[in-house]
Backbone as CSV, one residue per row, in Angstrom:
resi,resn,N_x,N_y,N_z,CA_x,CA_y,CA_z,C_x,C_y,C_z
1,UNK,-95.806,12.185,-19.998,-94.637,12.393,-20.834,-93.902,13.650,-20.373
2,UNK,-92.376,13.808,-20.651,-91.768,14.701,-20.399,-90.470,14.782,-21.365
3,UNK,-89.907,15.904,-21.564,-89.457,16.395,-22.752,-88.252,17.212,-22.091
4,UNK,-87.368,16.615,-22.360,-86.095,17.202,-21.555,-85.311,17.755,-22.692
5,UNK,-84.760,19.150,-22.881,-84.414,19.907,-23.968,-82.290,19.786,-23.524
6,UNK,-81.584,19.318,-24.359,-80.181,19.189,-24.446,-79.531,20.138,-25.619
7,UNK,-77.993,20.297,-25.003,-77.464,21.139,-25.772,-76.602,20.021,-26.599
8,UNK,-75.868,20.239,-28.082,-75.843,19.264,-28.630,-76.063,18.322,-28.978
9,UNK,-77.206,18.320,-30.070,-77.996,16.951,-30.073,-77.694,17.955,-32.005
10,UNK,-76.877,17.208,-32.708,-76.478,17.769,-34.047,-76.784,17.268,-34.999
11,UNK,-77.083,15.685,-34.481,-76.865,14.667,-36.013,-78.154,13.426,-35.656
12,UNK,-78.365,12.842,-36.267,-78.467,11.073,-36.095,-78.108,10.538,-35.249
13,UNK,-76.556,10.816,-35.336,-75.599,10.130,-34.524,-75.981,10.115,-33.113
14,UNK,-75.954,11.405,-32.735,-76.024,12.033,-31.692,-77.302,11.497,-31.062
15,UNK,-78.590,11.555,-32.161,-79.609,11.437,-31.528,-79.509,10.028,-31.073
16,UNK,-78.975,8.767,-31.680,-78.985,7.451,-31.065,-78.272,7.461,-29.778
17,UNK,-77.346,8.532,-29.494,-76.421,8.261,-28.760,-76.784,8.242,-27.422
18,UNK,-77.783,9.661,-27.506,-78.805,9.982,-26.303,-79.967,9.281,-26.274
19,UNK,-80.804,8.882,-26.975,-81.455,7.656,-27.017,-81.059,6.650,-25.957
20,UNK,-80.110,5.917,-26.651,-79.317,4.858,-26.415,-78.995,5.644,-24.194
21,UNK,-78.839,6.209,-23.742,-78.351,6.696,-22.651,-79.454,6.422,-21.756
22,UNK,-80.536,7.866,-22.525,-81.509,7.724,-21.811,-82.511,6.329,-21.777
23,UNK,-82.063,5.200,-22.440,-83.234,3.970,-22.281,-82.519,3.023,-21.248
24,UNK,-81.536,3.265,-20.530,-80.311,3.097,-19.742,-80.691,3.296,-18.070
25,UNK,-81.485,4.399,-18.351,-81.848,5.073,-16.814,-83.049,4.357,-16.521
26,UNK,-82.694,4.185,-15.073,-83.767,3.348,-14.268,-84.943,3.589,-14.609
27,UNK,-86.263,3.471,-14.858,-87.428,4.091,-14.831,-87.698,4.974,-16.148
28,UNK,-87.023,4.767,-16.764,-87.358,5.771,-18.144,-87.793,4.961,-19.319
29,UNK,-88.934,5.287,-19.557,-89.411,4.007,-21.028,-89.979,5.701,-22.357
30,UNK,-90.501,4.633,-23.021,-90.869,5.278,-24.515,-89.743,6.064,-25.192
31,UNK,-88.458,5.683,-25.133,-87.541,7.478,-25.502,-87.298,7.463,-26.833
32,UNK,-88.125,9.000,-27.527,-88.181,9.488,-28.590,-87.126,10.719,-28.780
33,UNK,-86.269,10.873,-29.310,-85.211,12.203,-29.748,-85.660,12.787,-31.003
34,UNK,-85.527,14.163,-30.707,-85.627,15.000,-31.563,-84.348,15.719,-32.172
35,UNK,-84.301,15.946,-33.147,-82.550,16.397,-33.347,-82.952,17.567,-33.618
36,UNK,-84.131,17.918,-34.541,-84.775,19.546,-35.010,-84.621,20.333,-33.701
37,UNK,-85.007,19.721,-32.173,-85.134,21.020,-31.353,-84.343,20.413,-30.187
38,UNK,-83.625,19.539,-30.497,-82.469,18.969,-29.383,-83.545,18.511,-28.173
39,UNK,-84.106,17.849,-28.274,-85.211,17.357,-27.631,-85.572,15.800,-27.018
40,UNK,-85.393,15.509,-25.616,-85.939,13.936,-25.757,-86.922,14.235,-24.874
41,UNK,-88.542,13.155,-25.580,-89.705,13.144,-25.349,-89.395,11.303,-24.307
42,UNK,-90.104,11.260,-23.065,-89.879,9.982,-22.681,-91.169,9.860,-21.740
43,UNK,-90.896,8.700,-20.831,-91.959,8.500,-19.526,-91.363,8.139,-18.589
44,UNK,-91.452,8.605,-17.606,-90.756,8.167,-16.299,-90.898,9.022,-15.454
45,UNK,-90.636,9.183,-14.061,-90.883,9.519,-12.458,-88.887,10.063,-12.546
46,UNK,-88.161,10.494,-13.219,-86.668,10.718,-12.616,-86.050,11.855,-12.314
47,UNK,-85.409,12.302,-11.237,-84.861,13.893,-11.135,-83.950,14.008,-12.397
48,UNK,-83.875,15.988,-12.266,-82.880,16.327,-13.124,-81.477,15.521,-12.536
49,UNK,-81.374,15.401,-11.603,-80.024,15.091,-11.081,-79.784,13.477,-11.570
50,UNK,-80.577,13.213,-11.405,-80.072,11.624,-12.151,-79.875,11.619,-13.794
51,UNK,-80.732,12.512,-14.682,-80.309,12.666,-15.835,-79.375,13.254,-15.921
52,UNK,-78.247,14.709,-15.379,-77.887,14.793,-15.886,-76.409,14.182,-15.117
53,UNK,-76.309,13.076,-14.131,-75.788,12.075,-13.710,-75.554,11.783,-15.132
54,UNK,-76.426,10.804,-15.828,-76.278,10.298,-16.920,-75.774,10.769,-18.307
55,UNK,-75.379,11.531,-17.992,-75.192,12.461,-19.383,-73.458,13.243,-18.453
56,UNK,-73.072,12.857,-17.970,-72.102,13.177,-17.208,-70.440,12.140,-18.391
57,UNK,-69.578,12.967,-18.797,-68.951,12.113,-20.009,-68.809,12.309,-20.852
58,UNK,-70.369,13.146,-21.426,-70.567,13.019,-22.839,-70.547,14.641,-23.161
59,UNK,-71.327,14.878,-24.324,-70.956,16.219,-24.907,-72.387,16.923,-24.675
60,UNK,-73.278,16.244,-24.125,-74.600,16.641,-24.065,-74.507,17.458,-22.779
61,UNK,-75.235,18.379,-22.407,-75.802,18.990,-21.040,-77.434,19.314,-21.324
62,UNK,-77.981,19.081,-19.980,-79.930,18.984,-19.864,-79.326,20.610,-19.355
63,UNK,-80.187,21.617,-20.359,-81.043,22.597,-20.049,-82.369,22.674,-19.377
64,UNK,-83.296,21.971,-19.815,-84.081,21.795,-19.243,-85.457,20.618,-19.301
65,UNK,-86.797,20.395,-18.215,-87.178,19.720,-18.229,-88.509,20.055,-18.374
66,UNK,-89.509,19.317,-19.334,-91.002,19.781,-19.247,-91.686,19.045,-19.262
67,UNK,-92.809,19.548,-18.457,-94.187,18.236,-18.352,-94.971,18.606,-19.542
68,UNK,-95.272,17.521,-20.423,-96.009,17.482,-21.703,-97.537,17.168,-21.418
């Protein structure tokens, strides 16, 4: 598991939104959002560069990435 920490993650809303993104990306399964610590918990093998490819649009930016 890995736990990639985003800036703006405010609401519900938000959290489906990134949800919804990250279950999108090649290779990424289980994705859990956290809205308390702007947080998505997932599984997958993917660079930062392809996430934040994916998040490229939106209002979100990846700070950072951790192995759980």
């Amino acid at each position: 598991m890995k736990k990639a920490y985003l800036e703006n993650i405010c609401c519900e809303g938000c959290a489906n939104e990134v949800k919804h993104i990250f279950e999108n990306i090649y290779g990424v399964t289980d994705v859990s959002v956290s809205v308390d610590n702007s947080s998505v918990t997932y599984k997958g093998y993917v660079s930062k560069g392809v996430i934040e490819e994916a998040l490229l649009g939106t209002s979100y930016k990846l700070v950072r990435i951790e192995k759980q």
